[in-house]
C-alpha positions in Angstrom: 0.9 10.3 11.9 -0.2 13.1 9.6 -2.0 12.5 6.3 -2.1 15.1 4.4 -5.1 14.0 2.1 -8.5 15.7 2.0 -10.3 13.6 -0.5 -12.4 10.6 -0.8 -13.1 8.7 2.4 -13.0 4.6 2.6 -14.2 3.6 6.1 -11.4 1.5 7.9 -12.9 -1.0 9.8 -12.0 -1.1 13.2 -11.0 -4.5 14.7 -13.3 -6.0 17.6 -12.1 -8.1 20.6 -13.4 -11.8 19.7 -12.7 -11.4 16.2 -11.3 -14.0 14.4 -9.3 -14.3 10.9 -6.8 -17.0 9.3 -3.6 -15.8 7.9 -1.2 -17.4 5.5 2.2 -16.8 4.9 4.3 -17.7 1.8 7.6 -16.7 1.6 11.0 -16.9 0.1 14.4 -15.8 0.9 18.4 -16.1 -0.1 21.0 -15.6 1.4 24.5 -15.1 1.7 26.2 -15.2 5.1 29.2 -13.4 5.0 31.8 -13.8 7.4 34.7 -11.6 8.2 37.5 -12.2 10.8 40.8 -12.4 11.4 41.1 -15.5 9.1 39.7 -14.1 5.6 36.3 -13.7 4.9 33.6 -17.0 3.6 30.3 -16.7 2.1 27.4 -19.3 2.8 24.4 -19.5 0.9 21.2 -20.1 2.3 17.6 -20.4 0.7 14.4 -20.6 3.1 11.0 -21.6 1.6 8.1 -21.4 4.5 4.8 -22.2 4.2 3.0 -20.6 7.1 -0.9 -20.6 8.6 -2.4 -18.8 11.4 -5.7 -18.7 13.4 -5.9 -15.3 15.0 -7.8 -14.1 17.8 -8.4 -10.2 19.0 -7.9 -9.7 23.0 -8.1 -5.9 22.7 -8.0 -3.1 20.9 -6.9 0.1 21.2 -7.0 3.7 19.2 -8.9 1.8 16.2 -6.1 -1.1 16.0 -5.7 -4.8 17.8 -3.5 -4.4 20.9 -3.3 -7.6 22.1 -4.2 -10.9 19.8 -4.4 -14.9 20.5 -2.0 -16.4 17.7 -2.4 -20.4 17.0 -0.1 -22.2 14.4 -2.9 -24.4 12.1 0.7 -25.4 10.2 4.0 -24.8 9.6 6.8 -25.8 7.3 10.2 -25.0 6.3 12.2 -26.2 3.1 15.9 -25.4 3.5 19.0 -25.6 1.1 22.0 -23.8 0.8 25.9 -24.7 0.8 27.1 -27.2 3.5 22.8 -28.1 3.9 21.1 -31.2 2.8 18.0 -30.4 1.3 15.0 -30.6 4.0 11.8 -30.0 4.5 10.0 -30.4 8.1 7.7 -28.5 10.3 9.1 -25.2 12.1 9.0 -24.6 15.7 5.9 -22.9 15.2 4.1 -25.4 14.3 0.4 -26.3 16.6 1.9 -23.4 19.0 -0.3 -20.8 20.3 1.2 -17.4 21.4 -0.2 -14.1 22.5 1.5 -11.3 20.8 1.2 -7.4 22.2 1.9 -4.2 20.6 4.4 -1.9 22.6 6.1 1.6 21.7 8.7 -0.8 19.9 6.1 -3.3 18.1 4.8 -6.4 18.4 6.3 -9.0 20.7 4.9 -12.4 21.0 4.7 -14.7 24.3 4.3 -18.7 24.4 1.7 -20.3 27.0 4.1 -19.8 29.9 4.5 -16.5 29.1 8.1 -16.9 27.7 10.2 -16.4 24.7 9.2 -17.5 21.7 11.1 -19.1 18.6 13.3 -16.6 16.9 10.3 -16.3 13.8 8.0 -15.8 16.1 8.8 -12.8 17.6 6.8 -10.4 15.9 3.8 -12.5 15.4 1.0 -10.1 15.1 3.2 -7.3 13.4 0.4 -8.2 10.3 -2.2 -6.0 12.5 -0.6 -2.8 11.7 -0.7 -2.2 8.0 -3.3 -0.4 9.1 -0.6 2.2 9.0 -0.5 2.2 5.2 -3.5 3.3 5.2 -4.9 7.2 5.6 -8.3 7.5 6.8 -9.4 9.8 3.4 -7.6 9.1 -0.2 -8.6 8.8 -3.4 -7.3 6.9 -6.6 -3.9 8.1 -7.7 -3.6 9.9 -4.1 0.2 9.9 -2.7 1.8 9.9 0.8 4.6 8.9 2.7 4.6 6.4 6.1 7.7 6.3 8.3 7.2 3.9 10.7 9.0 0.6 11.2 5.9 -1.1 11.5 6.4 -3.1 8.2 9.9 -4.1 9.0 8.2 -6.2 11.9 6.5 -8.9 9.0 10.5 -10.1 7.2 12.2 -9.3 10.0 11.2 -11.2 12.7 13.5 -9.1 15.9 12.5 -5.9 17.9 14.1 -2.8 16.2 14.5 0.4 17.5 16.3 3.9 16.2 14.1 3.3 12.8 14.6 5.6 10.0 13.2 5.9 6.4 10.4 5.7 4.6 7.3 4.0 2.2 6.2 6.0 -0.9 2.6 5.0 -0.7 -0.1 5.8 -3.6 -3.9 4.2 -4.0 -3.6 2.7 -7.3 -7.2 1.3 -7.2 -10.7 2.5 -4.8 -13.4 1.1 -6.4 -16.2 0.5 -3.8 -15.4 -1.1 -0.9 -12.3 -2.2 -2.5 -9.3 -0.3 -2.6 -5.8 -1.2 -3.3 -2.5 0.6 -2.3 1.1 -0.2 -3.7 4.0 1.1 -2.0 8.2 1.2 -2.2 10.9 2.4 -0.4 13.8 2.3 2.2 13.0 1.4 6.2 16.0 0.8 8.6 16.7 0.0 12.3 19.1 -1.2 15.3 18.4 -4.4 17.2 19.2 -5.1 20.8 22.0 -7.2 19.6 23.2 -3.7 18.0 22.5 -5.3 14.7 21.7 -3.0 12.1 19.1 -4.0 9.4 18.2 -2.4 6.3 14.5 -3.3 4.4 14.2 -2.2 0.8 11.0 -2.6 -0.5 10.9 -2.4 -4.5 7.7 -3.7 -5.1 4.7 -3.8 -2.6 0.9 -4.3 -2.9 -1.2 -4.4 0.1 -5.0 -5.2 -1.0 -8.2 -4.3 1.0 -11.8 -4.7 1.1 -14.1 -3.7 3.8 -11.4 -1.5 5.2 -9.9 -4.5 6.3 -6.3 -5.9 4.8 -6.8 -8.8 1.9 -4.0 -9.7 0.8 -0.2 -8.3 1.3 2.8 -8.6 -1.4 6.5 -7.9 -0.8 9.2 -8.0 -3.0 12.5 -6.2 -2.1 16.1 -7.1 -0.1 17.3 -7.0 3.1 20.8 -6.4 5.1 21.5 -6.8 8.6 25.1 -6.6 9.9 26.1 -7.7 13.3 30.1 -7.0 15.2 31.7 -9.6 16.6 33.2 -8.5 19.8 36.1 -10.1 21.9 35.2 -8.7 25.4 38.3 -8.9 27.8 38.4 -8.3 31.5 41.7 -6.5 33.0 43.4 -8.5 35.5 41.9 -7.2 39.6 40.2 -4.1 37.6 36.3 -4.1 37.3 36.7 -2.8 33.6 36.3 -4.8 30.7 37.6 -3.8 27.2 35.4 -4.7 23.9 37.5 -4.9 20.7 35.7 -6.0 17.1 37.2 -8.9 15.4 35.1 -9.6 12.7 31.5 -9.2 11.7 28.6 -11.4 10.1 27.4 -9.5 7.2 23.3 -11.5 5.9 22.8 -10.3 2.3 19.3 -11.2 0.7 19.2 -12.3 -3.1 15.7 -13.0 -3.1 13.3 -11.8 -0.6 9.4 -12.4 -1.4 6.2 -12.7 0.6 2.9 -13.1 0.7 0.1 -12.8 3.4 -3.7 -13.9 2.6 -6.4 -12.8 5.3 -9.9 -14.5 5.7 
């Protein structure tokens, strides 16, 4: 990535293996399910409140950024209402899990103790070690810039996407010692292996930093992912099987907010 800024420098500070920092998670987010098929079309809603902390742990690093980490659940909740739902609040699946989590050409994908497949939330676990990529390595205050990556995408959207496209308008809004703070908008979108497609709009972000090092993170925006359903039919004595879509599943957000605190 190219930063086309030639100003004042703040240091990033480089991550160490052994280091060790506790993140929490806040977060909000509404939806409507919408579901189209050859019967009509029916809208759910569905609010998730989650209440999330992590003890993490750098196994490597690599090119100034964490490559590998050790990710342990401290604690875990999730409060759930919506139509057809009973209000409820319990712990998630995450909850006093540990996972190692790896960053690939396609992002962050996490592993549990037996090296398999983690709980849907959990598969970009670790996705929080790259908003390192909001960050140019010289800028000054009122300094703007641009970051296409889907690296932020990884932190509401917890699935592998590939085929990204889009953008962040980025601008420091503060750099005041070793404190700096950068607010950013915009548009990112991707394809899942499932051949979803997912849309992030980010209205509002603030991603705070002392040290070089991420403090606190704030997201406010929407998000869109639409997924075919397929009937998949086999001719009769012919290897060839024929997909036809007969509806889709359409997840519309109303309210979409997070926050991440590092220490």
């Amino acid at each position: 990535m190219r930063w086309i800024i030639a100003l004042v420098c703040m240091a990033q500070s480089a991550p160490s293996a052994g280091e060790k920092t506790t993140v929490t998670v806040k977060s909000t987010l509404e939806l409507d399910i919408v579901v189209r098929d050859g019967s009509g079309e029916s809208t759910r809603l569905l609010q998730l409140v989650r209440d999330d902390k992590f003890s993490q742990e750098v196994l490597d690093v690599a090119d100034g950024r964490a490559r590998s980490v050790r990710v342990k659940c401290l604690a875990s909740t999730i409060q759930k209402t919506g139509s057809d739902v009973l209000p409820e609040t319990k712990s998630s699946p995450l909850a006093d899990r540990t996972y190692t989590a790896t960053r690939g050409a396609n992002g962050w994908i996490a592993k549990d103790d037996e090296g398999g497949a983690p709980p849907a939330e959990a598969q970009t676990l670790g996705a929080w070690n790259d908003l390192v990529t909001l960050v140019p390595k010289e800028m000054k205050e009122g300094a703007q810039w641009q970051v296409k990556d889907l690296d932020v995408l990884g932190l509401i959207y917890p699935s592998v996407l590939t085929e990204g496209n889009g953008q962040l308008n980025c601008s420091c809004e503060l750099l005041q010692g070793n404190r700096a703070t950068i607010t950013f908008k915009g548009q990112i979108a991707g394809r899942g292996k499932d051949e979803s497609t997912t849309t992030l709009v980010i209205t509002q972000g603030r991603l705070m930093l002392e040290g070089g090092k991420p403090k606190q993170l704030f997201l406010n925006g929407g998000l869109q992912s639409t997924i075919d359903v397929v009937d998949v039919q086999r001719k009769p004595n012919e290897n060839v099987e024929e997909k036809r879509k007969v509806g889709e599943i359409q997840i519309r957000s109303r309210r979409l907010e997070a926050t991440f605190d590092f220490n």
